[in-house]
mmCIF file of the C-alpha atoms, coordinates in Angstrom:
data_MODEL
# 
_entry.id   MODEL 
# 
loop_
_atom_site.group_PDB 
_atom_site.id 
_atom_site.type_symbol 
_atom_site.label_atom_id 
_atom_site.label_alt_id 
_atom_site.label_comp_id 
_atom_site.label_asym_id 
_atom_site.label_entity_id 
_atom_site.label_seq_id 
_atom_site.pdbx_PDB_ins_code 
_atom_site.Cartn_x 
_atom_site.Cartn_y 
_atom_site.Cartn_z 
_atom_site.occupancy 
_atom_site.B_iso_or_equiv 
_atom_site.pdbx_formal_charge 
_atom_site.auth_seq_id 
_atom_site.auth_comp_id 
_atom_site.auth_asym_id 
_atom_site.auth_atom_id 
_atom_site.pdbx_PDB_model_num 
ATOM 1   C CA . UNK A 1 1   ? 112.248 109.201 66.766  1.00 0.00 ? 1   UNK A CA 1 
ATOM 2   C CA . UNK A 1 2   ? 109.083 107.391 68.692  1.00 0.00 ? 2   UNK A CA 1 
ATOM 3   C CA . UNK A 1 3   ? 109.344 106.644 72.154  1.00 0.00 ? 3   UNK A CA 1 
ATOM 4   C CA . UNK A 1 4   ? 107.258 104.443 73.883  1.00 0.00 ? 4   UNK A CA 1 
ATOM 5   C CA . UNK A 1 5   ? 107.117 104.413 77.601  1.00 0.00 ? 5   UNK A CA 1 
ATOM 6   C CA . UNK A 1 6   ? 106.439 100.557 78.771  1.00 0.00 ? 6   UNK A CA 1 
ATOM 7   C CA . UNK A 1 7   ? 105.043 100.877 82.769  1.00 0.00 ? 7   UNK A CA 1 
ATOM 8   C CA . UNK A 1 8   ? 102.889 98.320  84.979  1.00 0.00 ? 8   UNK A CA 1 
ATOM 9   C CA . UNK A 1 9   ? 103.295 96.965  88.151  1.00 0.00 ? 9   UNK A CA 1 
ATOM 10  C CA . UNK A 1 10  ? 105.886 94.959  89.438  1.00 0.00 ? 10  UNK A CA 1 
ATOM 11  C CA . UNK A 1 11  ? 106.200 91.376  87.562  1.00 0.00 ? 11  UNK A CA 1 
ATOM 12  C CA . UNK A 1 12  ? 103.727 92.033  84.986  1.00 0.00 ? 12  UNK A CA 1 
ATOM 13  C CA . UNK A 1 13  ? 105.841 91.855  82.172  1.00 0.00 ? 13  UNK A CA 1 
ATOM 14  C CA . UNK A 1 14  ? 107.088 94.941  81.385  1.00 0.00 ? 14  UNK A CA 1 
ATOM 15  C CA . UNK A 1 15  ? 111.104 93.134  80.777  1.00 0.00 ? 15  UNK A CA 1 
ATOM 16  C CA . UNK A 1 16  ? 109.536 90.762  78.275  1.00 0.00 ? 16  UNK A CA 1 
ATOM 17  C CA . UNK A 1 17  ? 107.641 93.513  76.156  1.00 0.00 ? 17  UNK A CA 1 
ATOM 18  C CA . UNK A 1 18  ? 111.090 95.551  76.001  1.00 0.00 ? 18  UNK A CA 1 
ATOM 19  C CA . UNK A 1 19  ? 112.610 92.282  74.699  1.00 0.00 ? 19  UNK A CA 1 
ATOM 20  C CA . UNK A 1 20  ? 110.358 91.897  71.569  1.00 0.00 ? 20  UNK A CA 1 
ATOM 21  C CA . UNK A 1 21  ? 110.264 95.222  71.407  1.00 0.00 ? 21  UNK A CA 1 
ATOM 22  C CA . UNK A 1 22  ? 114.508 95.076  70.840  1.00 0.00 ? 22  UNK A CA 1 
ATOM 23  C CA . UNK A 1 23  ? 113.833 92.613  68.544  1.00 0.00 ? 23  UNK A CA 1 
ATOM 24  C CA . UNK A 1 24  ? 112.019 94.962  66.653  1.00 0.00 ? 24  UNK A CA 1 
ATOM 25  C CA . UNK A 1 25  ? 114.689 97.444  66.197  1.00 0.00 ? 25  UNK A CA 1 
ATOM 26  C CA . UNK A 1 26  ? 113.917 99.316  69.296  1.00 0.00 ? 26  UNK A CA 1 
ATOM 27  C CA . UNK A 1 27  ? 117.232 101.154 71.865  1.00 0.00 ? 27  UNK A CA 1 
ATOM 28  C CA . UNK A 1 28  ? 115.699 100.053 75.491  1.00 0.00 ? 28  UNK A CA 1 
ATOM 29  C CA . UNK A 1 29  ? 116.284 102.061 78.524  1.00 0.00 ? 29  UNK A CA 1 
ATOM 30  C CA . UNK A 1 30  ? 115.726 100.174 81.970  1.00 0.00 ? 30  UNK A CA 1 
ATOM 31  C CA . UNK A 1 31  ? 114.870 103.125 84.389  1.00 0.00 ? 31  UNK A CA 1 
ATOM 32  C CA . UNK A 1 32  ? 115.298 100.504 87.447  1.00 0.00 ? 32  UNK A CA 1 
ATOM 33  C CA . UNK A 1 33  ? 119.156 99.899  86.293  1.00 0.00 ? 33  UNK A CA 1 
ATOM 34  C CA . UNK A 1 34  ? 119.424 103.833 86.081  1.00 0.00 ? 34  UNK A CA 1 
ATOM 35  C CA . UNK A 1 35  ? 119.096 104.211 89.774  1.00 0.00 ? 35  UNK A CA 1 
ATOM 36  C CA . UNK A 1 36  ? 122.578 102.698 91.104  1.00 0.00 ? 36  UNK A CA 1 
ATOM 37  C CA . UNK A 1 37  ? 124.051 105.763 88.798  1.00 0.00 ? 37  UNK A CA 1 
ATOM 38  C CA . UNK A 1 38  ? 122.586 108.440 89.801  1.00 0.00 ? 38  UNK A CA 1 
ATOM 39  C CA . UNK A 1 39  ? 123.230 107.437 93.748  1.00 0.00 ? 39  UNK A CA 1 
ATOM 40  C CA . UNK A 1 40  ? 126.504 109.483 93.645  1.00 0.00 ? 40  UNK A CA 1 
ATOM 41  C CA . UNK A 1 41  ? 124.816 112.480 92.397  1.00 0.00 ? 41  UNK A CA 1 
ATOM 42  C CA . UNK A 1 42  ? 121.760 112.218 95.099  1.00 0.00 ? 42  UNK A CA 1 
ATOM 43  C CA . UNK A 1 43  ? 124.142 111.479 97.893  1.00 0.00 ? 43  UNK A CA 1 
ATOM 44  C CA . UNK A 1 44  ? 124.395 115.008 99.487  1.00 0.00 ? 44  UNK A CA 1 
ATOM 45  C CA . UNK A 1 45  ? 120.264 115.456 99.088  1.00 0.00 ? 45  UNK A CA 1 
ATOM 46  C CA . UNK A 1 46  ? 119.577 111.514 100.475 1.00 0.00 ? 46  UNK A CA 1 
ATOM 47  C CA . UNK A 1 47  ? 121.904 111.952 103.530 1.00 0.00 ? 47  UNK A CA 1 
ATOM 48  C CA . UNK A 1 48  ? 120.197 115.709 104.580 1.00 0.00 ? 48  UNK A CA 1 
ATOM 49  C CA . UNK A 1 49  ? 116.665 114.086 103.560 1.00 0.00 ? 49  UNK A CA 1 
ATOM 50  C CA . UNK A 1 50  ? 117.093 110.693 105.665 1.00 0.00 ? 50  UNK A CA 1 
ATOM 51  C CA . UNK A 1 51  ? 120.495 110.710 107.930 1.00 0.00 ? 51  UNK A CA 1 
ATOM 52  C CA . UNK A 1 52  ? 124.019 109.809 107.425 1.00 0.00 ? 52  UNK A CA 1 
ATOM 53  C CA . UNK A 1 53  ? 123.379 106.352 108.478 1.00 0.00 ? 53  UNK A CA 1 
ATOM 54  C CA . UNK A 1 54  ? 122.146 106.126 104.595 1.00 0.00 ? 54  UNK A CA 1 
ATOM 55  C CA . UNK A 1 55  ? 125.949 106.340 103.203 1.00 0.00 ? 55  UNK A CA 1 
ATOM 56  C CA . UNK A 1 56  ? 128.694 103.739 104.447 1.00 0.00 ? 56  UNK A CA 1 
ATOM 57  C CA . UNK A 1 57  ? 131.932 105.079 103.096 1.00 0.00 ? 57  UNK A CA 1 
ATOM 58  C CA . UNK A 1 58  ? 130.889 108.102 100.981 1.00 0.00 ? 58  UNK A CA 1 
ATOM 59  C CA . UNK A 1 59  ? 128.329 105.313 98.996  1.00 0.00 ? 59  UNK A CA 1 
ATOM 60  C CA . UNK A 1 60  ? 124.591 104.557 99.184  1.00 0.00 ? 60  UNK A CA 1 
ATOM 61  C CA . UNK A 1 61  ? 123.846 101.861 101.831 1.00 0.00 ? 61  UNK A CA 1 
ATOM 62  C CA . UNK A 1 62  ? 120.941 100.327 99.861  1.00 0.00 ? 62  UNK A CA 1 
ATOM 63  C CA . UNK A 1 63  ? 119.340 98.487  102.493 1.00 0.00 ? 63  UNK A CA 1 
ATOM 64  C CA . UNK A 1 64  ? 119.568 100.932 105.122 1.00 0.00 ? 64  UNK A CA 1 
ATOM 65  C CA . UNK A 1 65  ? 118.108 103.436 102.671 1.00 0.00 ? 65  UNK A CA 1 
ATOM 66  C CA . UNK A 1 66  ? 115.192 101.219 101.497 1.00 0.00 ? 66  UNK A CA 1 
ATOM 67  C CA . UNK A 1 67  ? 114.344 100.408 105.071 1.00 0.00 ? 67  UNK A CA 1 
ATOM 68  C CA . UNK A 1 68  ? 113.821 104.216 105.885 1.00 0.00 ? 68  UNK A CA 1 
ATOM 69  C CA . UNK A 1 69  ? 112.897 105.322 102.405 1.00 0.00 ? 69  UNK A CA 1 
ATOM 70  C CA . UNK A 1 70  ? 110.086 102.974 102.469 1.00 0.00 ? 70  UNK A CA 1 
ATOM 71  C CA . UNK A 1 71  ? 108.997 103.523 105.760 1.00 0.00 ? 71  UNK A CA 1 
ATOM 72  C CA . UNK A 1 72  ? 106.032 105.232 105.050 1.00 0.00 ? 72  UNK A CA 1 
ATOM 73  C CA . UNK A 1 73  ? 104.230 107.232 102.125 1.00 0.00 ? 73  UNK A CA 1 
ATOM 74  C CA . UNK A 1 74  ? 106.031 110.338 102.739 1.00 0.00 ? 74  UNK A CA 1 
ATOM 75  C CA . UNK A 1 75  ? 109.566 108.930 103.433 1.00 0.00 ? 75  UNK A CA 1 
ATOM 76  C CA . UNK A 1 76  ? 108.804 107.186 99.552  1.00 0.00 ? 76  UNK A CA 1 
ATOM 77  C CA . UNK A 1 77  ? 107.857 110.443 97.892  1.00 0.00 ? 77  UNK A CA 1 
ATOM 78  C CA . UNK A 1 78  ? 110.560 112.461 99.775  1.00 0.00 ? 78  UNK A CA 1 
ATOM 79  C CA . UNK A 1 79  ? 113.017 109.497 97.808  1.00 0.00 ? 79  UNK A CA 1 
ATOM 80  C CA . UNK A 1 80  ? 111.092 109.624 94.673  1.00 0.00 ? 80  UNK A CA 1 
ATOM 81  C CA . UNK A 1 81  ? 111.316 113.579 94.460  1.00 0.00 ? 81  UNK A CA 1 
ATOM 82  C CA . UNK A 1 82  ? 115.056 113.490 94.405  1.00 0.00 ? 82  UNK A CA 1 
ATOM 83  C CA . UNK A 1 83  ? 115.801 110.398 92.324  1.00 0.00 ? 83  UNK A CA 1 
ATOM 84  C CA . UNK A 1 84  ? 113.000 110.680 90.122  1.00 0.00 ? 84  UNK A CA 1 
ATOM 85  C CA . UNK A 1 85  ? 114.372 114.325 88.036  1.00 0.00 ? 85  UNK A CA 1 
ATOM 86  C CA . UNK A 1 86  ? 117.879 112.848 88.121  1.00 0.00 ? 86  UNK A CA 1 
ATOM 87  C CA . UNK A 1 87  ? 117.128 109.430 86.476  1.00 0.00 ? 87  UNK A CA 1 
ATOM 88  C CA . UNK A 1 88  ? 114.472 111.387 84.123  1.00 0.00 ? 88  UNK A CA 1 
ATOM 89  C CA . UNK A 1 89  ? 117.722 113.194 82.713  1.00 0.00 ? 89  UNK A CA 1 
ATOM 90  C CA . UNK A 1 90  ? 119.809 110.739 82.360  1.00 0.00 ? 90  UNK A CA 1 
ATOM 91  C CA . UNK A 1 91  ? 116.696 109.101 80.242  1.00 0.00 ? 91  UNK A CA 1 
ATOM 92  C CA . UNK A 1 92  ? 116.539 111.621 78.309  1.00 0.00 ? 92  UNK A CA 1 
ATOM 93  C CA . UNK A 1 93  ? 120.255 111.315 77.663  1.00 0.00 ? 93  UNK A CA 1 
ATOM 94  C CA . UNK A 1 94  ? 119.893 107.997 76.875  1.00 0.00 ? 94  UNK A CA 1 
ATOM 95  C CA . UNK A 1 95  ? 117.276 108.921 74.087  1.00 0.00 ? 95  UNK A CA 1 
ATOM 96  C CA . UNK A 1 96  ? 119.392 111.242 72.400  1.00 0.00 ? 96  UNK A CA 1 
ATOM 97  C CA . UNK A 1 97  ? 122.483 109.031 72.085  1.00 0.00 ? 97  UNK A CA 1 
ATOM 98  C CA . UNK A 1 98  ? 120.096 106.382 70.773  1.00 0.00 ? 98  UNK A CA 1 
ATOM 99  C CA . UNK A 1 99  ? 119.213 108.953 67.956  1.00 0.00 ? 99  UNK A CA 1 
ATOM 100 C CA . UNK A 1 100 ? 122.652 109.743 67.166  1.00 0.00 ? 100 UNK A CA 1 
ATOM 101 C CA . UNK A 1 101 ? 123.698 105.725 67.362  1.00 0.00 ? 101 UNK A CA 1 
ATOM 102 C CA . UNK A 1 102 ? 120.792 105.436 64.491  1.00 0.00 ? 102 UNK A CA 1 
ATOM 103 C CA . UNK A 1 103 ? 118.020 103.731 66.540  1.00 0.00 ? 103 UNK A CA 1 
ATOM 104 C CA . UNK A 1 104 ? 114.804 104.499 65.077  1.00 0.00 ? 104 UNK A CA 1 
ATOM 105 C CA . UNK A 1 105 ? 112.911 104.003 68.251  1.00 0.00 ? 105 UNK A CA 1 
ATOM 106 C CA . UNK A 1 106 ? 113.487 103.686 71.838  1.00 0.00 ? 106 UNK A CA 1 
ATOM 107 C CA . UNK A 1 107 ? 111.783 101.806 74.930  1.00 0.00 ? 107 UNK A CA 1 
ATOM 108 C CA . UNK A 1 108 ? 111.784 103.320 78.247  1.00 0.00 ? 108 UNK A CA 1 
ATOM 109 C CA . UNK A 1 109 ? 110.647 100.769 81.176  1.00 0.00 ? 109 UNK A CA 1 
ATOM 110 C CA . UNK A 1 110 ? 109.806 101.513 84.730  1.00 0.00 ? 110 UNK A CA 1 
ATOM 111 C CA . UNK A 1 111 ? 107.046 100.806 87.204  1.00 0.00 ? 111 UNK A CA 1 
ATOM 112 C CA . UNK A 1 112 ? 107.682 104.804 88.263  1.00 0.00 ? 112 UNK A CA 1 
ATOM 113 C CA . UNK A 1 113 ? 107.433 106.140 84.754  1.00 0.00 ? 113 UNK A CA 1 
ATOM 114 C CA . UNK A 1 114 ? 103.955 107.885 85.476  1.00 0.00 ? 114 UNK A CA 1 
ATOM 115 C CA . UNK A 1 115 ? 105.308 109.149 89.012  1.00 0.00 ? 115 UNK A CA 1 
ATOM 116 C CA . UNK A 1 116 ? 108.777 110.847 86.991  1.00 0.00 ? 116 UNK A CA 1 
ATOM 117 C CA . UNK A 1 117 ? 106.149 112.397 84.564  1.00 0.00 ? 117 UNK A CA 1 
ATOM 118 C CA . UNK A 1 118 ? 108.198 110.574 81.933  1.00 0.00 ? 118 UNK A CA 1 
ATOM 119 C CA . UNK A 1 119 ? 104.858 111.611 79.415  1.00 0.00 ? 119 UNK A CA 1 
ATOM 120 C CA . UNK A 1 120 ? 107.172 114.671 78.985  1.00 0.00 ? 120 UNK A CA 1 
ATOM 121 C CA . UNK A 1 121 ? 109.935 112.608 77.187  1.00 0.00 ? 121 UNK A CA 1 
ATOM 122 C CA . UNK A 1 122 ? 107.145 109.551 75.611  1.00 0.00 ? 122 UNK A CA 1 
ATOM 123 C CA . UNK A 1 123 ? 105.575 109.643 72.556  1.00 0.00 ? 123 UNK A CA 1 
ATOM 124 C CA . UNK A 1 124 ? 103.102 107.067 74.047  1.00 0.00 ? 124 UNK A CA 1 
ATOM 125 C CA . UNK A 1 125 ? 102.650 105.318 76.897  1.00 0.00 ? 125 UNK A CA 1 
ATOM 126 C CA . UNK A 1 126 ? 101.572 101.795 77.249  1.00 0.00 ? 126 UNK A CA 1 
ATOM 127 C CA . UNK A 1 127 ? 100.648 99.854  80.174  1.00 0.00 ? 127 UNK A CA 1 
ATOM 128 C CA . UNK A 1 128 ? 101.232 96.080  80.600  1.00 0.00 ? 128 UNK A CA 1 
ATOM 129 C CA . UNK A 1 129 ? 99.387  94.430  83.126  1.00 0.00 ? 129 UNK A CA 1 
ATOM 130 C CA . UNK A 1 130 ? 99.007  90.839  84.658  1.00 0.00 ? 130 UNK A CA 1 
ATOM 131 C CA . UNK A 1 131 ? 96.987  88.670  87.364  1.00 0.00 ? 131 UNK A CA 1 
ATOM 132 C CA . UNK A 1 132 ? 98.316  89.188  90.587  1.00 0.00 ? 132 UNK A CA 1 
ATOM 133 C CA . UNK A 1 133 ? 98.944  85.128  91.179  1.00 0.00 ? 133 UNK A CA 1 
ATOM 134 C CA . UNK A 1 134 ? 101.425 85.405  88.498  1.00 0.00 ? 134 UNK A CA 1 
ATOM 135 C CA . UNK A 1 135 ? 103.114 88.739  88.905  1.00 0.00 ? 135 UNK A CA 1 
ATOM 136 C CA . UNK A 1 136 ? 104.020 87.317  92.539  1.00 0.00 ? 136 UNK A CA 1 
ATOM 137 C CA . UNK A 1 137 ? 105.248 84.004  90.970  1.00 0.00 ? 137 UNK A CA 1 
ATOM 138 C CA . UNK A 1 138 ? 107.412 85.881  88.659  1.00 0.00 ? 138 UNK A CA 1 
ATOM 139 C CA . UNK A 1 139 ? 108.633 88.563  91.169  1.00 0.00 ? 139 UNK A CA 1 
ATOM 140 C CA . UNK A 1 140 ? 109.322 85.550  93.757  1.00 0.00 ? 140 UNK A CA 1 
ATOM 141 C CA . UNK A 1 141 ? 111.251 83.683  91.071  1.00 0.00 ? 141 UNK A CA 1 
ATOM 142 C CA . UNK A 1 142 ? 113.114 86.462  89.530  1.00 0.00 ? 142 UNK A CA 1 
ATOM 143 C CA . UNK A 1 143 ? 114.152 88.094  92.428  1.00 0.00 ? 143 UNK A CA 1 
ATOM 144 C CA . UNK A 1 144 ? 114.626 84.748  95.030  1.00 0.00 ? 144 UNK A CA 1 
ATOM 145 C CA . UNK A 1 145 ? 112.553 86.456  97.547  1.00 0.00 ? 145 UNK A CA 1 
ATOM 146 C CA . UNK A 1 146 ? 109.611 85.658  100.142 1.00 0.00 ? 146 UNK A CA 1 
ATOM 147 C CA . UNK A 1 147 ? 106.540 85.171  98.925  1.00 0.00 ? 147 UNK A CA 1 
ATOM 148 C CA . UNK A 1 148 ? 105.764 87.908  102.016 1.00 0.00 ? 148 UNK A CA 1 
ATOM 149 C CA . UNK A 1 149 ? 108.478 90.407  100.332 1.00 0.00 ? 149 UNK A CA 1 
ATOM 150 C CA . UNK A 1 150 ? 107.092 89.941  97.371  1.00 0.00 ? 150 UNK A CA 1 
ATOM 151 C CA . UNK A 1 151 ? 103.791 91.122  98.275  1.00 0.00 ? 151 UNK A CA 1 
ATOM 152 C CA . UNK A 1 152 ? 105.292 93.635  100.698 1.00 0.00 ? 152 UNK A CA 1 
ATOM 153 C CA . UNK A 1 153 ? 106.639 95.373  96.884  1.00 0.00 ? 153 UNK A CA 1 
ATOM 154 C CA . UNK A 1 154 ? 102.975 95.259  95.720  1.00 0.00 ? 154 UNK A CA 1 
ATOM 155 C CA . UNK A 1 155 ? 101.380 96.913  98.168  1.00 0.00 ? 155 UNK A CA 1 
ATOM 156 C CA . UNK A 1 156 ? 103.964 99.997  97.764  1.00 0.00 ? 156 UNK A CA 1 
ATOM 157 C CA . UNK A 1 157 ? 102.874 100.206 94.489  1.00 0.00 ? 157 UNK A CA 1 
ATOM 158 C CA . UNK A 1 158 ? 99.999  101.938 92.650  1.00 0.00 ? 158 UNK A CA 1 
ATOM 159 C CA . UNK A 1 159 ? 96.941  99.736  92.244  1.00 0.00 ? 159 UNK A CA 1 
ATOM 160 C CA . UNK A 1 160 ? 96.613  98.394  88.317  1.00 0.00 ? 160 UNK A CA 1 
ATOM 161 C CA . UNK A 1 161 ? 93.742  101.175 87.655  1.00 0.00 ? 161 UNK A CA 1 
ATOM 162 C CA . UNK A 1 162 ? 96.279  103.672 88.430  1.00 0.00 ? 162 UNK A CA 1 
ATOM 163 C CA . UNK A 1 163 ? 98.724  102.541 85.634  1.00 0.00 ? 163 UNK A CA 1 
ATOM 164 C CA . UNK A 1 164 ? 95.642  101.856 83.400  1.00 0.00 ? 164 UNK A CA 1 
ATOM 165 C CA . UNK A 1 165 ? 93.951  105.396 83.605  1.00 0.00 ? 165 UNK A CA 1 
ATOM 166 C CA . UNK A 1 166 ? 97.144  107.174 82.472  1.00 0.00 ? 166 UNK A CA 1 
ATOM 167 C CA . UNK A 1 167 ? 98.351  105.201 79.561  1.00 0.00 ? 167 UNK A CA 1 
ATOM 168 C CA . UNK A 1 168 ? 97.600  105.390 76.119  1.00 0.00 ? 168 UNK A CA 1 
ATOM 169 C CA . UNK A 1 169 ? 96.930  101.661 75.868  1.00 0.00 ? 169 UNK A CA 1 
ATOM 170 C CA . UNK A 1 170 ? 97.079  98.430  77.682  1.00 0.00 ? 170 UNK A CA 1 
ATOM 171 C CA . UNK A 1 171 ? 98.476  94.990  77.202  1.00 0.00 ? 171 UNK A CA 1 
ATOM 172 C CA . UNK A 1 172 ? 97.314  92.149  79.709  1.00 0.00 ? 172 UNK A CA 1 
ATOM 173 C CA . UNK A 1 173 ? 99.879  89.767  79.831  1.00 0.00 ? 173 UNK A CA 1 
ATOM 174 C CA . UNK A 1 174 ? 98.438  86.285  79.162  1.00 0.00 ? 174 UNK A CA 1 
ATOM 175 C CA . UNK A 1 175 ? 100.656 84.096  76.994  1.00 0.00 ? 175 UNK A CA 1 
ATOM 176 C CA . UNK A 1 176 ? 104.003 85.038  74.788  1.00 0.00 ? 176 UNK A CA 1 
ATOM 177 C CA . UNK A 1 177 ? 102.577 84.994  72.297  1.00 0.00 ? 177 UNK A CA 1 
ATOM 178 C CA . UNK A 1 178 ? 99.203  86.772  72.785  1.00 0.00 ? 178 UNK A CA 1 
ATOM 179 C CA . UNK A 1 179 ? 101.670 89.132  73.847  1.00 0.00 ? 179 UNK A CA 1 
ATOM 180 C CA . UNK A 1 180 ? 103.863 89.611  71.149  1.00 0.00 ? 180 UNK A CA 1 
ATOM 181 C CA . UNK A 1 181 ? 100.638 89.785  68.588  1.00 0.00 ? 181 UNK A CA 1 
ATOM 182 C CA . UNK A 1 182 ? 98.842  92.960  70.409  1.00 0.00 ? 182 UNK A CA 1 
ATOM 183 C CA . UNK A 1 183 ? 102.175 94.687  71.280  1.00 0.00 ? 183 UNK A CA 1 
ATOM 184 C CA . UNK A 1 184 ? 102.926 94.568  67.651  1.00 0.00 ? 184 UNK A CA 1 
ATOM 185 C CA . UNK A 1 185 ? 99.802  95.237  66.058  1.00 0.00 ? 185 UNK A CA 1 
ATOM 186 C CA . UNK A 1 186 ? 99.968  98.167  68.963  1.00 0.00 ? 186 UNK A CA 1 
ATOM 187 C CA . UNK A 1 187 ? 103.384 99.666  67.816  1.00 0.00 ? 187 UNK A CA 1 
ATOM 188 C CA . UNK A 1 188 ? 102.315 99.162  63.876  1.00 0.00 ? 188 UNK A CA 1 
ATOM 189 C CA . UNK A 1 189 ? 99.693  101.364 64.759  1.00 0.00 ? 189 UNK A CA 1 
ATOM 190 C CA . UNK A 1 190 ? 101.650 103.951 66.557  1.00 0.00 ? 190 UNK A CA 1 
ATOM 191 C CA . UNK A 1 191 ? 104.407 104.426 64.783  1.00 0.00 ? 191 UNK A CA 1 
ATOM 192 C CA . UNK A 1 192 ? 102.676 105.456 61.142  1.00 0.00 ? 192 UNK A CA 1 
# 
C-alpha cells in the first residue's frame, strides 16, 4: 500500500489535494481531526505538563490549553511531544484498517507531519505550498477568524522552506486545476 504524507502550512491547500486525491481512490487521514481523540488518553500527561486548570470536568479545556500551550516555543513542543506519538499511532491504525477495508492507497494530512516524524509511516512526502495573501484569505474564511488570529497561526508555524527542504516534492497551489494536473502527474509517478 503507498502512502503519501500531504503537509504545508496552514491554508495552503493541503484539504483540497486530499480531496482529488479521494477521488482517486485514495483512504484520507486528517491528523488535525485526530487530536480531539486522543485528548482522553493525554489527559493525565497535559494536566502534570501545564496545570489542572487545562481539564474542566475530567475533559480538555481547549482554549485554556491553547492559551498556555502556545505560550511560547517550549510550552508548544512540551504539547507536541505528548500528542504528537499518540496521534502518530492512531495514524498508523488508521493505515492498516484502510488496507484491510481494500484501499489501495492512503493520504495522511497535517501541517505537523514533519514534526511527528510521520516519514516513518510515508512512503513519500509531498509539500503543498501557497502565497501568503491567500493562505490568510482562506484560513480567515474557513475558520471565521481575525485577520490578526489568522496571522497569529502563521507565525507559530514553520516558515515554507522548512516544509520544502524535507519533502520529496512540492506543489504550489495556484489554480484547481494547475493543481489537480501536477498532483496527478506527481502520484502517476510515484506509485509505479
Amino acid at each position: 500500500m503507498f502512502v503519501l504524507g500531504v503537509t504545508g502550512p496552514s491554508g495552503a491547500g493541503k484539504g483540497t489535494v486530499c480531496e482529488i486525491l479521494k477521488e482517486h481512490g485514495y483512504y484520507h487521514i486528517d491528523t488535525d481531526r485526530l487530536v480531539p481523540g486522543v485528548y482522553p488518553q493525554a489527559l493525565p500527561e497535559l494536566i502534570a505538563a501545564f496545570g489542572p486548570q487545562v481539564a474542566t470536568d475530567g475533559n480538555i479545556n481547549k482554549k485554556v490549553l491553547a492559551k498556555v500551550a502556545f505560550a511560547s516555543p517550549e510550552a508548544t513542543n512540551k504539547l507536541n511531544s505528548i500528542l504528537h506519538p499518540l496521534i502518530m499511532k492512531r495514524v498508523e491504525e488508521l493505515i492498516h484498517q484502510a488496507e484491510r477495508e481494500g484501499f489501495r492507497a492512503v493520504a495522511v494530512d497535517g501541517a505537523a507531519l514533519l514534526e511527528a516524524h510521520g516519514e516513518r509511516v510515508c512512503d513519500k512526502i509531498l509539500c503543498v505550498i501557497s502565497p501568503k495573501r491567500e493562505r490568510l484569505r482562506r484560513v480567515i474564511q474557513r475558520d471565521s477568524i481575525s485577520e490578526d488570529l489568522a496571522l497569529n497561526r502563521f507565525e507559530a508555524q514553520k516558515p515554507d522552506e522548512y516544509y520544502t527542504a524535507n519533502s520529496d516534492a512540492v506543489i504550489e497551489n495556484r489554480t484547481l486545476e494547475q493543481l489537480k494536473r501536477e498532483l496527478i502527474i506527481l502520484i502517476k509517478e510515484w506509485e509505479r
